[in-house]
Each structure stands twice: as C-alpha cells, then as structure tokens.
C-alpha positions as a printed NumPy array, in Angstrom:
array([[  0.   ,   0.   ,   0.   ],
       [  1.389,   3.31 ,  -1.413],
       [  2.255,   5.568,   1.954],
       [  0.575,   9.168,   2.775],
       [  3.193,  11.501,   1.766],
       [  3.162,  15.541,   1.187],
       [  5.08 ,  17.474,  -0.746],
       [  5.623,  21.191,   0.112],
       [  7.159,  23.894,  -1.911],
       [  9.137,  23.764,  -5.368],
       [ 12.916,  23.916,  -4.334],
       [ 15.57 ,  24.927,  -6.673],
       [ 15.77 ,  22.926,  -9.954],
       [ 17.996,  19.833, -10.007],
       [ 18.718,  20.322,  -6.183],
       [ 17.79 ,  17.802,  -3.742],
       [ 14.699,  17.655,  -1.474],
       [ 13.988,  17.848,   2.222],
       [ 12.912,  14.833,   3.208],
       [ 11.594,  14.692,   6.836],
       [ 10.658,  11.383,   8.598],
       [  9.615,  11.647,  12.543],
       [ 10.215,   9.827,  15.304],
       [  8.041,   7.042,  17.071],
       [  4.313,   8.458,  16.832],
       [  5.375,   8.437,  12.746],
       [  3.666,  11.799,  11.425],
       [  4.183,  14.404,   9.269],
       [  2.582,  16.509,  11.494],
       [  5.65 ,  16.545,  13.664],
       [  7.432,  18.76 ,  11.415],
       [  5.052,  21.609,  11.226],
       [  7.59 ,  23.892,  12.732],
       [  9.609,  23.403,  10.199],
       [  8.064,  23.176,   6.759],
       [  7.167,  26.873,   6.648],
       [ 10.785,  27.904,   7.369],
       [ 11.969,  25.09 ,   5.064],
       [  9.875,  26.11 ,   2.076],
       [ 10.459,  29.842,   2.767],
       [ 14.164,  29.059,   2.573],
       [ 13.957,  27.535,  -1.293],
       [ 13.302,  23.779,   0.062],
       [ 11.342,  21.182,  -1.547],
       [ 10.037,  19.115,   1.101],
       [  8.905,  15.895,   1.381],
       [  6.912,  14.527,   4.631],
       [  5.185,  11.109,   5.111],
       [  3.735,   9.214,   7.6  ],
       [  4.932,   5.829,   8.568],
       [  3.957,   2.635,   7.809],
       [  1.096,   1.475,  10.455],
       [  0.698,   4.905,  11.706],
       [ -1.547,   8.095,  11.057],
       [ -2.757,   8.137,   7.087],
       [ -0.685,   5.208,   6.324],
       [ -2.596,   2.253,   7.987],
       [ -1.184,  -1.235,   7.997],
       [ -0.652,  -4.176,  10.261],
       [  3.077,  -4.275,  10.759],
       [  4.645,  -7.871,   9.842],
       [  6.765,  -9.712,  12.633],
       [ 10.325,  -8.702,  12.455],
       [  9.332,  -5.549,  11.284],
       [ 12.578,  -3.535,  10.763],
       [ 14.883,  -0.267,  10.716],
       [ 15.702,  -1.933,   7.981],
       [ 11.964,  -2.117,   6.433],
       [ 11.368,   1.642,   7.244],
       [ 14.33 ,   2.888,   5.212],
       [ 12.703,   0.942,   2.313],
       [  9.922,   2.692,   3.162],
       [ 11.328,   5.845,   2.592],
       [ 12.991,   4.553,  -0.785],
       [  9.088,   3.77 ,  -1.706],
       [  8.196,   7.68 ,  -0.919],
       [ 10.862,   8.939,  -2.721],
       [ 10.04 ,   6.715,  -5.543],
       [  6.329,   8.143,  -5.17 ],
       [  6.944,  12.169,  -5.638],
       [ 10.019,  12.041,  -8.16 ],
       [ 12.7  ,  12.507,  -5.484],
       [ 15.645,  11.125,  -6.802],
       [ 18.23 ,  12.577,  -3.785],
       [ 17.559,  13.994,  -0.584],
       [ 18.405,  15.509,   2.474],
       [ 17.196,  13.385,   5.261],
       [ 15.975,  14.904,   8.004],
       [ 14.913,  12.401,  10.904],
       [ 14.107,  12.795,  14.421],
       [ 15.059,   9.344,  16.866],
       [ 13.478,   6.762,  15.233],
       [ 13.632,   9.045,  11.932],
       [ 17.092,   9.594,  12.346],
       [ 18.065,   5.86 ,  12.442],
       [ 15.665,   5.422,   8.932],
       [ 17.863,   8.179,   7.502],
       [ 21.772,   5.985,   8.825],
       [ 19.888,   2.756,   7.209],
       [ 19.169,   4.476,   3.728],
       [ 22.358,   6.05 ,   4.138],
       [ 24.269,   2.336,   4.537],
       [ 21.724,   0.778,   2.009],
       [ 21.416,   3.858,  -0.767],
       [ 23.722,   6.152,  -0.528],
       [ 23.456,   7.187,  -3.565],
       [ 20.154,   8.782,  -2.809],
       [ 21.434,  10.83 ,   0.56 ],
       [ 22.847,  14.013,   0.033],
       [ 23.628,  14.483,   3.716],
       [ 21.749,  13.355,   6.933],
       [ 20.454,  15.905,  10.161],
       [ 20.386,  13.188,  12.547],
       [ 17.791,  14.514,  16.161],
       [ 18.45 ,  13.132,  18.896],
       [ 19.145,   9.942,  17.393],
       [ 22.362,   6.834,  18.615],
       [ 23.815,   4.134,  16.612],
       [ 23.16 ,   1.658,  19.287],
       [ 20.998,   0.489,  22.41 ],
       [ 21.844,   1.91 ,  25.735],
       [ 20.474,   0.726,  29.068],
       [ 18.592,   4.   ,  30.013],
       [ 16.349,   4.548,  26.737],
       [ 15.612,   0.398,  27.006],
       [ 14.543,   1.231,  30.663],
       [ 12.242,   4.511,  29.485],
       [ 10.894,   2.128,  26.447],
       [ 10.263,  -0.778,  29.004],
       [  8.2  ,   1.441,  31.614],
       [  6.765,   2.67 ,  28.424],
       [  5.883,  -0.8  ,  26.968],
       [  4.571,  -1.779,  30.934],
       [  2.366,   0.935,  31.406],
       [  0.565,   0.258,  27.658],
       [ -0.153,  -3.299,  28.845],
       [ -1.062,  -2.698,  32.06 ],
       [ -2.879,   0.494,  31.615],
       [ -3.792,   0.74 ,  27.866],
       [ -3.269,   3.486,  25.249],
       [ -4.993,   6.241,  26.999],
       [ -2.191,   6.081,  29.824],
       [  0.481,   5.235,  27.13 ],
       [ -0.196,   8.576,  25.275],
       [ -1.062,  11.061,  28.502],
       [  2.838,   9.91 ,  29.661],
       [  4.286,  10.636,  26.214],
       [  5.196,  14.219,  27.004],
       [  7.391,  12.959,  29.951],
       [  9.462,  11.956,  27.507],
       [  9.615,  14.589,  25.222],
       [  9.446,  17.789,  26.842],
       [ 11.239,  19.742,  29.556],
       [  8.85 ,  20.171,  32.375],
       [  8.982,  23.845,  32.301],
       [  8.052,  23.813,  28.519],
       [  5.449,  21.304,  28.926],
       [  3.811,  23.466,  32.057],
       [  3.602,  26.729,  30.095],
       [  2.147,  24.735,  26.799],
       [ -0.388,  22.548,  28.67 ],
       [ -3.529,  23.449,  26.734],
       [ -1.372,  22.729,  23.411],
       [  0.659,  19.372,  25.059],
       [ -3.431,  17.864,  25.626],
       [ -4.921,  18.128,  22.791],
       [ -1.47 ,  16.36 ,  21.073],
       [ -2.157,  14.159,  23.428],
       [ -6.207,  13.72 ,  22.744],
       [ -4.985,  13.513,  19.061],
       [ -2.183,  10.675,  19.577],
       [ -5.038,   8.772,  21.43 ],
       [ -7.513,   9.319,  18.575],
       [ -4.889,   7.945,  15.681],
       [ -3.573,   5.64 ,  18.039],
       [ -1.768,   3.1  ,  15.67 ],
       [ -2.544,   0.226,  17.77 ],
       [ -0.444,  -2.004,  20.89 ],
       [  0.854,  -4.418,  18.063],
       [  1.927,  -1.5  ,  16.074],
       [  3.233,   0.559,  18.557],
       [  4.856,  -2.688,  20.289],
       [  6.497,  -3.324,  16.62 ],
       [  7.793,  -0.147,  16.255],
       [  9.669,  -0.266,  19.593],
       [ 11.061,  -3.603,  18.734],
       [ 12.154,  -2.246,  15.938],
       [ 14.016,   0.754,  16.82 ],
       [ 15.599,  -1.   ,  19.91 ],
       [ 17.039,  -3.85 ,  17.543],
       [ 19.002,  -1.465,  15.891],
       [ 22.75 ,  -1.42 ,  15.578],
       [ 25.034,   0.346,  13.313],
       [ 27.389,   1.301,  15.382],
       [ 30.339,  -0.567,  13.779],
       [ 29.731,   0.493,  10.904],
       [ 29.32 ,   4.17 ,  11.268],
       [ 32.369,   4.651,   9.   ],
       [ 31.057,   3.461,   6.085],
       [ 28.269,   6.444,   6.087],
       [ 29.992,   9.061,   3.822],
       [ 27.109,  11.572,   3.689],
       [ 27.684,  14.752,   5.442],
       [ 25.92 ,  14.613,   8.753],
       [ 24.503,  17.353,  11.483],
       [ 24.256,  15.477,  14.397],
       [ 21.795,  17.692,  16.862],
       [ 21.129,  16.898,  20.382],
       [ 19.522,  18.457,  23.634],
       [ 21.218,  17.881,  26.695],
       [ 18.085,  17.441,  28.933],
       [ 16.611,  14.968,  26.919],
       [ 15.143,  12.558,  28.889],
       [ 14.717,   9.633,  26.971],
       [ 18.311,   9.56 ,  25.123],
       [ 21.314,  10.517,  27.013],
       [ 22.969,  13.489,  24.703],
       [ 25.879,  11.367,  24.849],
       [ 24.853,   9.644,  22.085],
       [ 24.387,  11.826,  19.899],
       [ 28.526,  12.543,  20.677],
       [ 28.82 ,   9.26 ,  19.859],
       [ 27.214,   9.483,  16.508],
       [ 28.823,  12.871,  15.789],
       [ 32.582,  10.935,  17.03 ],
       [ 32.141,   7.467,  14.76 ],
       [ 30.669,   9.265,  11.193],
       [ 33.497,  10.208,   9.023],
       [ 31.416,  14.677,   8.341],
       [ 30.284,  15.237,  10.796],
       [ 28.944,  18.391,  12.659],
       [ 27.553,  18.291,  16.74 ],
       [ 24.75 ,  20.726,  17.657],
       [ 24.272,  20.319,  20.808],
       [ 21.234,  22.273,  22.671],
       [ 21.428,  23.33 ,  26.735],
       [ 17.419,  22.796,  26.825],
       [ 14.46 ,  21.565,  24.428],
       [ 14.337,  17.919,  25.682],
       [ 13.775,  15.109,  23.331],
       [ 11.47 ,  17.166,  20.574],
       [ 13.772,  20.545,  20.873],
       [ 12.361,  20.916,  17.307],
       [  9.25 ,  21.612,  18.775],
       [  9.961,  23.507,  21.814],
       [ 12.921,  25.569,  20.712],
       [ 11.616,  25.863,  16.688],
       [ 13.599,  29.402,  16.11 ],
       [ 17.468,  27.753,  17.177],
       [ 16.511,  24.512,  15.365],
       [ 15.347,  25.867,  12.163],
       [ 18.159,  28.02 ,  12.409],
       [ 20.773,  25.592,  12.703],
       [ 18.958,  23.116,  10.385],
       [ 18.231,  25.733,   6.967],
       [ 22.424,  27.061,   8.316],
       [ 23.687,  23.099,   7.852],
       [ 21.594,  22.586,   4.679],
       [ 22.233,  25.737,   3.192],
       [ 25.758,  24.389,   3.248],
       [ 25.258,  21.395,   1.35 ],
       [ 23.462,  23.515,  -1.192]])
C-alpha cells in the first residue's frame, strides 16, 4: 500500500529535497515547525507518515525492521520524483535516515540526525520498558497522557499545557494500535550500526539536547565521534522534541547546515 506523503514547496531545480521522517508516533505533522521555514528558505520538502501509523494504515509484519522503514522511505521517494535527498529524521527518523544512508547512498545528500544513537543503551531500554509496561497494564490512553514525559522539559510542557493535551487527545484518537506501537519499539531498539558508522559518507549534522530525557545526549557525541562529516549541535534545553519547543534555534541551525550542502 502506497504511503501518505506531502510534498511542500518547489525547491531549486535539479537540487535535492527535504525529506523529513519523525520519530516514534510516525507523522508528518511533527514537522510543522519546520516546513514553513523550510519552504520559505527555497526547500522542496517531502513529509510522510509511517507505515502502520496516522494516514498510512497497515498491520506491521513480525520482524518488522529499521531496515523495512528505510525501504519505506525509498518507496516515498520513488512516489513524488525525489531522486536525492536531504534526510531529516528525528530518533526513530534519524536511524531510517543511517539505514538508507548504509543501504542507498546514492540517494542521501547528507543526513540531520535529532536526537538519534547508533546503538541500544540501558537507560532509553529502561524509558521504552516502563513505556511498553504501562501500555499493557494500563492501555493506550495512559500510554499517550505519559508521552510528554518523555519529550518535553517540564517547564516547557507546564507553560504549553492546553497545546501538550490536545497532542495528546490527538495521539489517542490515531492511536496506531499495541501491536503496532509494540512493533515499532522492537524495531528501533534492535538497531545497531554502530560498527559500521564509518562506512556512512554523507555529510551529517548530528543535533542533540542535553536534557533529553529519553536519550542521554551522549549519544548523539557518539554518533557525531564514529561518522566520518560530521557536525555536533548540541542544545542546553528543548528535551527530546527541541524541534518543537525551541523551533527558532533549530530551524536556524537546520536551513544554516543545509544551506551548506546547497
């Protein structure tokens, strides 16, 4: 089945497009701070959602992969006459955009890798397993009304609340499903590239907040230390989605890297 997609903008002829592929909850809606900005800067952009999530229903296969997802975003490309792009992917996004960058690089013109890691550490298994424990014991309401926890400073989240419940009320509403979601997890805490970070050619932004809580900075260092161009951008505050809460700095750093490549 042919995945929702969007395209936004015209971009410069023969340059490559903005590609954007979010994290866990798989939406293009994540990025709607920074479409506008992208587009106003001369960007084609490309957003999708994922496979099993949003406007791209599916039942996810078992052993459904990193792997799978990157093919996935092959598929898009395929869809809107994207030949190269600029991958932009937050987490789970970000370790679509290493795969396609190991399996096609051909068709990566550079990565912007958010708060992303190369390999499983203990304290984002122990976040995903009180995550995964509370979503069988509880069900998806309680599942979705912790997922700010773990994307949002406190202070941010305190000073947004009307706009952090309805996400919420909307990520209950499009609720993928436990299988989906469970899927999903699996997926992205399989994942291991870690040795082979050196083989990844494309040049790379690596950006990070320090206070995220569900993925020590540190390994976003890592990722920044083991690719062979790479650049660390590494935020005091913003938690995990410091796209979202600190738009202005990451657009800014973002459109500066990209700019770059251009």
């Amino acid at each position: 089945m042919a995945l929702y997609h969007e395209v936004h903008g015209e971009g410069r002829p023969g340059a490559p497009s903005v590609l954007l592929s979010s994290g866990l909850g798989g939406s293009a809606g994540f990025w709607k701070p920074q479409i506008p900005a992208l587009v106003e800067a001369g960007w084609r952009v490309v957003a999708y959602d994922q496979r099993g999530t949003g406007r791209s229903p599916a039942e996810l296969p078992a052993g459904y992969s990193i792997a799978d997802m990157a093919r996935d975003v092959a598929e898009v490309m395929d869809a809107t006459g994207t030949k190269r792009c600029h991958l932009v992917g937050h987490a789970l996004g970000g370790l679509v955009g290493l795969q396609l960058a190991l399996d096609a690089p051909a068709r990566v013109a550079s990565l912007v890798l958010v708060n992303a890691w190369s390999r499983p550490n203990p304290h984002s298994a122990r976040c995903f397993d009180a995550r995964l424990s509370l979503l069988g014991a509880c069900g998806p309401r309680a599942y979705v009304e912790a997922q700010p926890i773990f994307l949002y400073p406190a202070d941010w989240a305190a000073a947004h609340a009307a706009e952090v419940q309805a996400e919420v009320d909307h990520a209950f509403a499009h609720f993928p499903g436990e299988a989906n979601m469970r899927a999903r997890i699996g997926a992205l805490r399989a994942f291991d590239v870690d040795a082979r970070l050196h083989e990844i050619a494309a040049p790379t932004l690596v950006a990070c907040a320090q206070d995220d809580v569900l993925v020590p900075w540190t390994m976003s260092q890592r990722l920044a230390e083991g690719l062979p161009h790479a650049l660390l951008d590494r935020s005091p505050h913003g938690g995990h989605a410091h796209s979202v809460t600190d738009p202005a700095g990451f657009n800014a750093a973002l459109i500066g890297f990209l700019s770059r490549q251009d």
